[in-house]
C-alpha positions in Angstrom: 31.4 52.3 -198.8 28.4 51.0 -200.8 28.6 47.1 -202.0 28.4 46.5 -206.1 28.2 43.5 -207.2 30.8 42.6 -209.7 29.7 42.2 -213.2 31.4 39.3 -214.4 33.1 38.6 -217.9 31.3 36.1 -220.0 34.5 35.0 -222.5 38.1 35.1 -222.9 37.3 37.9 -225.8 35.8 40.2 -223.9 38.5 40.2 -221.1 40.7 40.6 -224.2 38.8 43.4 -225.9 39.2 45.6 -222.3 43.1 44.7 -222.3 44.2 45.6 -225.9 41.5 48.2 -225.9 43.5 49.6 -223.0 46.3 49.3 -224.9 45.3 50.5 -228.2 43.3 53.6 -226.6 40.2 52.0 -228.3 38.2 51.0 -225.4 34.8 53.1 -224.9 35.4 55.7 -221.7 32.1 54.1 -220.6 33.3 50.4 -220.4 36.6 51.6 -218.2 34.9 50.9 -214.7 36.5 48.9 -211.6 35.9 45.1 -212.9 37.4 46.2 -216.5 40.6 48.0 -214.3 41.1 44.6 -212.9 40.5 42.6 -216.0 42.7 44.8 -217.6 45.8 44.0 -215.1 44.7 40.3 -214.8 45.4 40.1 -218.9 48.2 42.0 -219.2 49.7 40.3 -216.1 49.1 36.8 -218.0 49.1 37.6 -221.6 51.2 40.3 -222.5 54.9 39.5 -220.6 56.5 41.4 -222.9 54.9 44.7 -221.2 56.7 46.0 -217.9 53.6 47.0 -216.5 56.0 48.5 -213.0 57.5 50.8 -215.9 54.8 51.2 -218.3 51.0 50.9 -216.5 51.4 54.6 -215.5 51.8 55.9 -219.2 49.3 53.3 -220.5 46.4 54.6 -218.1 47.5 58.1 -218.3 47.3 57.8 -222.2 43.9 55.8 -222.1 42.3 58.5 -219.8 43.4 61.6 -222.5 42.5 59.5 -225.6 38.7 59.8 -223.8 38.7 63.2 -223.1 39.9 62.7 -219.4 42.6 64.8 -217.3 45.1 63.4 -215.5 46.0 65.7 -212.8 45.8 66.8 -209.0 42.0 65.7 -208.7 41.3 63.4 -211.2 42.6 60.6 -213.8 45.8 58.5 -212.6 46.4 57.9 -209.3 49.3 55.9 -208.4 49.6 54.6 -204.8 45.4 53.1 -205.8 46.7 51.7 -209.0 49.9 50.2 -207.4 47.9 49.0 -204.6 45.7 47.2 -206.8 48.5 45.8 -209.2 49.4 44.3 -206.0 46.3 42.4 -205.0 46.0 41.1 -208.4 49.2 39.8 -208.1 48.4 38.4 -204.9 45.4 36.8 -206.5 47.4 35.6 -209.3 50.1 33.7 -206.8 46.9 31.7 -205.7 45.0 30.9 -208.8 44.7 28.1 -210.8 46.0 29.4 -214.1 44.7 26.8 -215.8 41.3 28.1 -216.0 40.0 30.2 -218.7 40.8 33.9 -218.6 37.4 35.1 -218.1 36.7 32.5 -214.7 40.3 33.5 -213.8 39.0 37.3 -213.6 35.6 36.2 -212.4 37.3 34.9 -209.0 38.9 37.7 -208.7 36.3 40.2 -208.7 35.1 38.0 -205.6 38.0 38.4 -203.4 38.4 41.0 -201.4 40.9 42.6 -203.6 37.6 43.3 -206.0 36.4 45.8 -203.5 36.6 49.2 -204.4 37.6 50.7 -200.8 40.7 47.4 -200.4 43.5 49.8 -200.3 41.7 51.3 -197.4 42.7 48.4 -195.6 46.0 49.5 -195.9 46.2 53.5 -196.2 44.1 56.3 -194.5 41.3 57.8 -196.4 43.4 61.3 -196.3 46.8 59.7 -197.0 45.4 57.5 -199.9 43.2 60.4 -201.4 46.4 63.0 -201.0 47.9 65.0 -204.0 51.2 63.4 -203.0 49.6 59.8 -203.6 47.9 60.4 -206.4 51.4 61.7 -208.1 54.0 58.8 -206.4 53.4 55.9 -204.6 53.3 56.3 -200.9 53.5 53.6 -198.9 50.6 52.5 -196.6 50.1 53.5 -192.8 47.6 52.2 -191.6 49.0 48.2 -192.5 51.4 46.7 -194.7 50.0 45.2 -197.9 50.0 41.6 -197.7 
């Protein structure tokens, strides 16, 4: 896998503007990379408890991805088991953190965990178990470890 380096958030409103931007279908196709996915679930997680996000993520992504123009389907768009893994380790982060701190720092740490890393669920799943058809439509659970 090739490193990134995360590009951190600067304020509480920009982390904000990726979340309700989510949310509202608003947010630019070209600002939806990894760091805003996890910004995304690290807001909603701590801002907005009024959302299920078990019960509701799916239909928010799935909804973001057609309001830009994107498909949701065998190949491409959603993908469950990735998403629920990663809802995961923010949660995990989340049980950790000091969340005290502002918003922004609070996503900042996160994009340096190893949660951040774009091949974590690999950890966890088989390349051709995590990139099947049957993930990417349910959850499946991991078989290579179990998620911490």
């Amino acid at each position: 896998m090739t490193e990134f380096s995360p590009r951190p958030f600067t304020t509480d409103t920009a982390v904000v503007r990726i979340g309700e931007g989510l949310l509202a279908r608003t947010l630019p196709r070209e600002d939806w990379t990894h760091e805003a996915h996890l910004a995304a679930t690290t807001y909603l997680l701590t801002q907005r408890p009024d959302i299920d996000l078990d019960a509701a993520l799916p239909g928010i992504i799935r909804g973001y991805n057609e309001s830009v123009g994107g498909v949701n389907d065998d190949t491409q768009g959603y993908h469950e088991t990735i998403t629920r893994a990663f809802l995961h380790g923010v949660r995990l982060f989340l049980a950790e953190a000091d969340r005290s701190e502002p918003l922004h720092e609070l996503v900042n740490q996160l994009l340096l965990t190893p949660m951040d890393r774009r091949d974590w669920p690999l950890r966890f799943w088989s390349r051709e178990r995590l990139f099947s058809v049957a993930a990417r439509r349910d959850y499946i659970a991991p078989d290579l470890a179990a998620l911490p």
